[in-house]
C-alpha positions in Angstrom: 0.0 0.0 0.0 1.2 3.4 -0.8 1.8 5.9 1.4 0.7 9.6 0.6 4.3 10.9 -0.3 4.5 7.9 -2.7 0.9 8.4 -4.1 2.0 12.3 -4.6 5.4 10.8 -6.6 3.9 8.7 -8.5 0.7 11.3 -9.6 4.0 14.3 -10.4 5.6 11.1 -12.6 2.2 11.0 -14.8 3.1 14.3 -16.0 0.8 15.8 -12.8 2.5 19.4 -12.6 0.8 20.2 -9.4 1.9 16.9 -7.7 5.0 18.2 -8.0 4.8 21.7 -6.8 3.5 19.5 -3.3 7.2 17.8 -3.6 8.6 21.1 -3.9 6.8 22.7 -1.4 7.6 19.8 1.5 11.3 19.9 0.4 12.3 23.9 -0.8 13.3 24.5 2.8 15.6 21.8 3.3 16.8 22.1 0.1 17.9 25.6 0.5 19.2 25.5 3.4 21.5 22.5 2.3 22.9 24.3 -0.7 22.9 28.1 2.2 25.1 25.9 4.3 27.4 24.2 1.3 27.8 27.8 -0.4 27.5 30.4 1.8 26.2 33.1 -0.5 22.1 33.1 -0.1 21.5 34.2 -3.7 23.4 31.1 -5.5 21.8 28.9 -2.6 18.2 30.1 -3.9 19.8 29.5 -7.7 21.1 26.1 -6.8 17.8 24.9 -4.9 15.9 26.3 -8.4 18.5 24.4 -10.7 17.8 21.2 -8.0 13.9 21.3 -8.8 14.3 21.4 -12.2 16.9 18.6 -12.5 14.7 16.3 -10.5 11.4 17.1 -12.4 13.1 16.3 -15.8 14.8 13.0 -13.9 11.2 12.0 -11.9 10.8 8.7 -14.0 14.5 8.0 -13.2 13.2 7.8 -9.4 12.7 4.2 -8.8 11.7 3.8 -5.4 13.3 4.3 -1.7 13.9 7.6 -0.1 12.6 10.6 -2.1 13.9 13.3 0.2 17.4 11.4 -0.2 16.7 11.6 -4.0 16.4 15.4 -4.0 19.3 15.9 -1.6 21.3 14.4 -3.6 21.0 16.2 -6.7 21.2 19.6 -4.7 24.7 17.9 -3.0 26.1 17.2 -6.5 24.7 20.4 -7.7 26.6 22.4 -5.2 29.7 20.8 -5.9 29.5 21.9 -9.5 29.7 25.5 -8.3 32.3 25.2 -5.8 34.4 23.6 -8.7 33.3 26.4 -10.6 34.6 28.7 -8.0 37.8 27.5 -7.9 38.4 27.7 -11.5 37.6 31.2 -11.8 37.1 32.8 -8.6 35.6 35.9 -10.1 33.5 36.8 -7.2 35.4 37.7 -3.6 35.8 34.7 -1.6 35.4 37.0 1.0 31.8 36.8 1.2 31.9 33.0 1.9 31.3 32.0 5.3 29.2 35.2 6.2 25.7 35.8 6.6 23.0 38.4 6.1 19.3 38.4 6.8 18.8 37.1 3.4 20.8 33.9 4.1 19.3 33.0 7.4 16.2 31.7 5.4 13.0 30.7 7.3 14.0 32.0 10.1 10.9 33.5 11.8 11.4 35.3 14.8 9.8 33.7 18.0 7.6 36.2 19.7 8.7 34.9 23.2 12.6 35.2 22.6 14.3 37.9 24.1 15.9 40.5 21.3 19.3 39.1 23.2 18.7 35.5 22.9 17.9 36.3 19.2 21.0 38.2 18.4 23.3 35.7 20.3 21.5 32.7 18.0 22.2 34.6 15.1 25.7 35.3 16.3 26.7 31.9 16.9 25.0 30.7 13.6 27.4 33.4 11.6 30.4 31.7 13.3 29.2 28.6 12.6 28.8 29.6 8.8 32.2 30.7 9.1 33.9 27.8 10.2 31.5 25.4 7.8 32.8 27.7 4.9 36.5 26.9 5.7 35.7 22.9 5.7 36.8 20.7 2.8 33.4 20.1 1.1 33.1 16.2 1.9 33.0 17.1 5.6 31.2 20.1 5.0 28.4 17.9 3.7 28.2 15.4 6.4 28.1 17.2 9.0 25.2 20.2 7.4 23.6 16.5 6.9 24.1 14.9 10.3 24.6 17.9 12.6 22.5 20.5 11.0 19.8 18.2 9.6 19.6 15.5 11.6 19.6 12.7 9.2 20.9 9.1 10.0 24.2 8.0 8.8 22.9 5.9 6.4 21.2 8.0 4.4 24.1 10.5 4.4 25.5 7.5 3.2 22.8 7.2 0.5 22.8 11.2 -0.2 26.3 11.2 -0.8 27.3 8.1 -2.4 29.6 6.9 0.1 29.7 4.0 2.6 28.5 4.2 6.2 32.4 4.2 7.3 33.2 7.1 5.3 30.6 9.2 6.1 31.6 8.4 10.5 34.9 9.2 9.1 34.5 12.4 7.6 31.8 13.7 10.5 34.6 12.7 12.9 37.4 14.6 11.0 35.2 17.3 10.4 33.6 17.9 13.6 37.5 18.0 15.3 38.5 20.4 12.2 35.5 22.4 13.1 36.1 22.8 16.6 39.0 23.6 16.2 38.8 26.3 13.8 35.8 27.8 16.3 38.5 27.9 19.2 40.9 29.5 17.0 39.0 31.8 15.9 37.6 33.5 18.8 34.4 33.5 16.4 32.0 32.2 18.9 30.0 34.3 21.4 31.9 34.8 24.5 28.7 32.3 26.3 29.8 29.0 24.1 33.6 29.6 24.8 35.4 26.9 26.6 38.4 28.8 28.3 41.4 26.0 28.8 42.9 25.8 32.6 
């Protein structure tokens, strides 16, 4: 028996245009925020999540089955990739501006009506240094660990998402949270509260 995301699949694979626009709308935020967090710059995050929705609705009868979600992800990993290698071979644009964030960036982000102006400020804060030090990660880590840590997915779908076995992805998440750390501590990028002064 089919379950409703499967029923929706199959109905956007018929040709069903608005089936599909259901897809995009469950997914567009996770999507985003996935290729945000891989790129750092909010405008090519919004063109890569576009590009990732298009690629997958000219692919849908190339989805066979299993986790749609992981799918999508996926394409929007391998999509990403295509413009960091295309940043590298002609870094045109500062490099500066990776790793920062603006209001734009922060994407669905709505402001709780209970949280205290400092509390929201201080979250922001510590998600800028966080962007920072992502932004300085080789990208195979950077994935896993926007996957794992940011996320929340299991490790096996990470392992699905990006094409890689389960030992590889603990490896990279293990590298790449130490790297990350580190460069945090160094830094001197994190609020003052989440600092851990050695004795």
């Amino acid at each position: 028996m089919l379950n409703e995301e499967e029923r929706i699949i199959e109905s956007a694979q018929r040709g069903d245009v608005e089936a599909f626009n259901q897809l995009v709308r469950l997914y567009e935020s996770r999507v985003y925020n996935l290729c945000y967090r891989m790129l750092g710059d909010a405008e090519a995050a919004a063109d890569v999540a576009q590009d990732t929705f298009i690629s997958a609705y000219r692919n849908l009868n190339r989805f066979r089955g299993g986790q749609f979600r992981s799918w999508l992800l996926r394409i929007a990993t391998n999509a990403c990739y295509d413009v960091l290698r295309a940043r590298k071979r002609r870094p045109a644009t500062s490099l500066d501006a990776l790793g920062t964030s603006d209001d734009e960036g922060r994407g669905f982000d709505l402001p709780d009506p209970h949280e205290h102006p400092d509390e929201v400020a201080l979250r922001h804060e510590l998600a800028a240094a966080i962007q920072h030090g992502l932004a300085q990660l080789p990208e195979d880590q950077r994935v896993v660990i926007i996957l794992s840590d940011i996320q929340g997915m299991a490790y096996d779908e990470i392992a699905a998402i990006t094409a890689t076995s389960l030992g590889t992805v603990k490896s990279r998440l293990s590298r790449g949270r130490a790297r990350l750390r580190d460069i945090l501590r160094a830094g001197e990028l994190l609020p003052a509260k989440f600092r851990h002064e050695d004795r």
